[in-house]
N, C-alpha and C positions, 0 to 999 in steps of 0.2 A: 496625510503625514501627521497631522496634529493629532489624530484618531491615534493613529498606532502609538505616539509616543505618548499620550496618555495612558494606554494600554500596557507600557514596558516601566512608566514610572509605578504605576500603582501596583506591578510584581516586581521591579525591582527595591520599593520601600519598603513594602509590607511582605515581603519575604525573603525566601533563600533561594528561591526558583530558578534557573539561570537562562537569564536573557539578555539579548543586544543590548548595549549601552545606548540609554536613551539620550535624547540632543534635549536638555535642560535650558530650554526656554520658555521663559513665563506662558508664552500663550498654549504651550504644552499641558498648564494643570485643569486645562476648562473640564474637562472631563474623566480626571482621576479618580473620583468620586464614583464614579458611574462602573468604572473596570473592577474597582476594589472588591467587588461581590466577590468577584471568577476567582482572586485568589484560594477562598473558601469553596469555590466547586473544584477545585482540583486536591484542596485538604479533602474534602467530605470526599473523592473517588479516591483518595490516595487512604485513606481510613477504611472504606469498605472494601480495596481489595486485600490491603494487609489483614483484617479479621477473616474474609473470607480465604488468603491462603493460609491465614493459620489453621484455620480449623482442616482444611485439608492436610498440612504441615502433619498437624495431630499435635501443635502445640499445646502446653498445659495452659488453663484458665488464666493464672496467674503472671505469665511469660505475657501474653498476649495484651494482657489487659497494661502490663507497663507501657509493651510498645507505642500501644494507644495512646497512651496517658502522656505518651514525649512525642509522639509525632506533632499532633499542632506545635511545641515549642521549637523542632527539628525545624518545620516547612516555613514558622513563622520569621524562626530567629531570635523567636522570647520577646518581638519588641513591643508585643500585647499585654505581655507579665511585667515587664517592665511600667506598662504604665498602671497595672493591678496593683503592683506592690507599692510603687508611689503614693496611690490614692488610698491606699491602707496606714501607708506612713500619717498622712496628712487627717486624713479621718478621725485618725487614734490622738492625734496631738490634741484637739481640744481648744486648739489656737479659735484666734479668729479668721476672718476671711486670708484678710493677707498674711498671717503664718502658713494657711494651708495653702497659698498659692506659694510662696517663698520655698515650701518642703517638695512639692511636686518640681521645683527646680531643681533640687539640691539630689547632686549626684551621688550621694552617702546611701545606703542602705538602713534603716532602722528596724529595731527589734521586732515591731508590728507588722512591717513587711514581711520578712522573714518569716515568723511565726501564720501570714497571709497565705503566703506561697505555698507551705509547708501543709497546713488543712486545706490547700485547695487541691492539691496534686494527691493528696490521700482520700478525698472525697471522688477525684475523678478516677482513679484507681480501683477502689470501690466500685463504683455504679459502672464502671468496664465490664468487670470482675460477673455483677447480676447481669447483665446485660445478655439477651438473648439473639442469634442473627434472625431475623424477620423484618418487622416493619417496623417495629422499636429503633435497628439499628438502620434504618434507611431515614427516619425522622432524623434521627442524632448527625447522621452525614449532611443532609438537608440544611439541619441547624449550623454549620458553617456557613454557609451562604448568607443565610437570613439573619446572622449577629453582623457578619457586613455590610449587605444592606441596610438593617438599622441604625446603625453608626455613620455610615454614610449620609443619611436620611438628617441624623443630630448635627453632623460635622455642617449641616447646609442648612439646616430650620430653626436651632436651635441656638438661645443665646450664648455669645461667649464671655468667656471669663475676662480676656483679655481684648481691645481692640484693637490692638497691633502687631505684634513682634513674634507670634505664632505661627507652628504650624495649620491648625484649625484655622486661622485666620484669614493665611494664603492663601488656602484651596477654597474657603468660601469666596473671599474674594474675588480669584481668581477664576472660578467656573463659568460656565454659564447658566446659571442658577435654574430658572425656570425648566432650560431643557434637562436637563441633570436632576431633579427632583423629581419632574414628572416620568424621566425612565426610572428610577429609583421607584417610585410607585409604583408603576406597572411594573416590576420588576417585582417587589414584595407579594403585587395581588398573586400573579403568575407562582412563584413559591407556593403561597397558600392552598392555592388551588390544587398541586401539587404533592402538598403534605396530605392533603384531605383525599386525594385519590390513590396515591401509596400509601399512607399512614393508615388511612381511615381515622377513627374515632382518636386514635394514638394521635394521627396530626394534626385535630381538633388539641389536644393539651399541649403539642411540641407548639402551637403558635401561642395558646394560652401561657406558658412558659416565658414564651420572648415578649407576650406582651407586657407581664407583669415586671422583667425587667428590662426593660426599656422605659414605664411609667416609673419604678423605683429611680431609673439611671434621671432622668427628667427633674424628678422633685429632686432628689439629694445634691444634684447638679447646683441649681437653683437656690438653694436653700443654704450651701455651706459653698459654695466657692463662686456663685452670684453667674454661672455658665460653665459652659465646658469648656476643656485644652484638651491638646495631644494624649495626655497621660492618661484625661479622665473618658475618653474615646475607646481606647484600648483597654481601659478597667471592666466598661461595658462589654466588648466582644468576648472579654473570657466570662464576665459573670453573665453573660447571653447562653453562651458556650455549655456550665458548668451547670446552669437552669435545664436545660434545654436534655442533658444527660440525665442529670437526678430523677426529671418528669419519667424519663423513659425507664428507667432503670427502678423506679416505681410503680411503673406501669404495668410491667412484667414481658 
């Protein structure tokens, strides 16, 4: 029982998916961590069959490439972008630590988010747009999976910003750490192995991709807000997301 309802919190929070109402008790989060991957293997099937009926559709390039380009925020519920444009907000301030943690609270929208959202969603738009179906587009679906296990990986290893009154907080807290990291592991090798037998050489760059940001997400972490929160978790899976396209959509 504690299984499954870790299994319904981690798609009933991190998306729109629609599942039984989970029983929201504490010892429910040991392993939310561990589920959050699958939300993103059912984005990455839900992406490859929409491209692949478009192109049967005989949808034009351009149609296709939006629907793309709104499904993650459809399946998510935007509450990844939410924490993208936060971390933009806060970034661009300039502040010190505790302005950029103060701004990642603050329910206001700012002009650097804004202007965030707006180059990020035209970039992914784009690299749809080049994007060829092959192994290109099977790395790209892939790549949902593995920005949630990464962040999942952070949410549990990695310092945080805050030491109490968070989300990130809870779930480490709350987990069972050791078992939860080390499926998290084998969980990423498994992916890898993965990218590199479907991808090929392509899913040699889609992990080179995720790995460069996830060490960016690590330092800038560290460096301006002294650990990660919520916001700065979900800043990752879309700049994971958006890495992970461009490689492919340069790749040819």
């Amino acid at each position: 029982m504690k299984q499954v309802n870790s299994f319904l919190i981690a798609f009933s929070m991190y998306s729109r998916i629609p599942v039984p109402q989970p029983d929201w008790e504490h010892s429910s989060m040991d392993y939310v961590m561990c589920y959050f991957p699958f939300v993103g293997t059912v984005m990455g099937g839900l992406a490859w069959a929409c491209c692949q009926g478009g192109h049967v559709l005989g949808l034009s390039a351009f149609l296709l490439a939006a629907i793309l380009t709104a499904l993650p925020l459809w399946i998510s519920g935007g509450i990844h972008m939410d924490g993208y444009m936060d971390t933009k907000d806060a970034l661009a301030s300039c502040g010190d630590r505790e302005k950029k943690l103060d701004i990642l609270k603050d329910s206001h929208t700012g002009a650097f988010a804004v202007m965030g959202c707006g180059l990020y969603l035209v970039l992914s738009f784009g690299a749809w747009c080049a994007l060829e179906p092959g192994r290109g587009l099977v790395c790209v679906c892939m790549g949902y999976m593995v920005s949630r296990t990464l962040s999942g990986l952070s949410v549990l290893c990695f310092p945080k910003a805050k030491k109490s009154g968070s989300y990130v907080t809870m779930f480490a807290e709350k987990a069972r750490k050791r078992r939860a990291v080390l499926f998290l592991a084998l969980l990423l090798t498994l992916e890898g192995a993965l990218l590199l037998c479907l991808g090929g050489w392509r899913g040699g760059v889609t992990a080179a991709a995720a790995a460069a940001a996830f060490g960016w997400y690590y330092h800038m972490s560290r460096k301006q807000f002294g650990g990660i929160t919520g916001d700065l978790a979900g800043y990752f899976v879309q700049l994971c997301e958006l890495a992970i396209l461009l490689a492919m959509a340069v790749a040819g």
